[in-house]
N, C-alpha and C positions, 0 to 999 in steps of 0.2 A: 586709728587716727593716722593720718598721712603727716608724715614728716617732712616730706619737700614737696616745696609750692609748684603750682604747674609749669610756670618761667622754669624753674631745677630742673622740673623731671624730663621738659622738652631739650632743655638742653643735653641732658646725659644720652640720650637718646641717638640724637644729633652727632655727638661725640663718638659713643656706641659704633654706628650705623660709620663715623667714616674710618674708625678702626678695623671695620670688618671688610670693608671693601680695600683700605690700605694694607692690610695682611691677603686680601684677595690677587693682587695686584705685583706682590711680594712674590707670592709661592708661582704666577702665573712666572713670572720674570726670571724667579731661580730656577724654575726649569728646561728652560729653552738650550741653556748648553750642557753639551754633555762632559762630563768631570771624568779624573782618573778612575774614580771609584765603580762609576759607572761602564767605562769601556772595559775597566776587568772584569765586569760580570758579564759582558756579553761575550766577551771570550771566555768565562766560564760555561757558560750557556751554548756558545758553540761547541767547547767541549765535547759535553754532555750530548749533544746533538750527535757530533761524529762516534762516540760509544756507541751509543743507540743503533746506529744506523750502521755499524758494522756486527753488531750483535742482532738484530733485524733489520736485514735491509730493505730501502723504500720500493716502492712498486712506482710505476714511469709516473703516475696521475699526482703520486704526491711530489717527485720529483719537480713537476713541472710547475705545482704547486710554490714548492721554497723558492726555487727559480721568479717566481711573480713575485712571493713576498720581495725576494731580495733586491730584483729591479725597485720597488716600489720604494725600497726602505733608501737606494743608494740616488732616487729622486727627490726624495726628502733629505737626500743630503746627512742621514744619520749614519 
C-alpha cells in the first residue's frame, strides 16, 4: 500500500532532483580555487617528482614532456 499520494511523491521528487543539482553546483564551485591545502600538495608532489628524478633521471622525450604539461598548467592559470 502506498503511503503518499502522487501530488507527495511528485513533489519529493521535485525536491530530490533540485538538491542534487544544488550540491552539483556546490562541489562544481568549491573547486575552482585552489586553497592552502591544496598548494601544499603540489609542492609535495613536486617534491617527490624532484627525488625521483635525481634518483632516476629523465630522458630528453619526457623532459620535454613536463615542459608541455607545465606550459599548459601555467595557461590555466593553476
Amino acid at each position: 500500500m502506498n503511503t503518499h499520494s502522487g501530488v507527495q511523491q511528485k513533489m519529493i521528487r521535485v525536491v530530490a532532483s533540485a538538491l542534487l543539482v544544488l550540491g552539483g553546483a556546490l562541489v562544481g564551485v568549491g573547486c575552482e580555487r585552489e586553497g592552502a591545502v591544496e598548494k601544499a600538495g603540489k609542492k609535495v608532489d613536486q617534491a617527490v617528482e624532484d627525488v625521483k628524478d635525481k634518483i632516476n633521471p629523465e630522458g630528453p622525450v619526457e623532459k620535454a614532456g613536463k615542459q608541455v604539461d607545465k606550459a599548459i598548467d601555467d595557461v590555466k592559470g593553476k
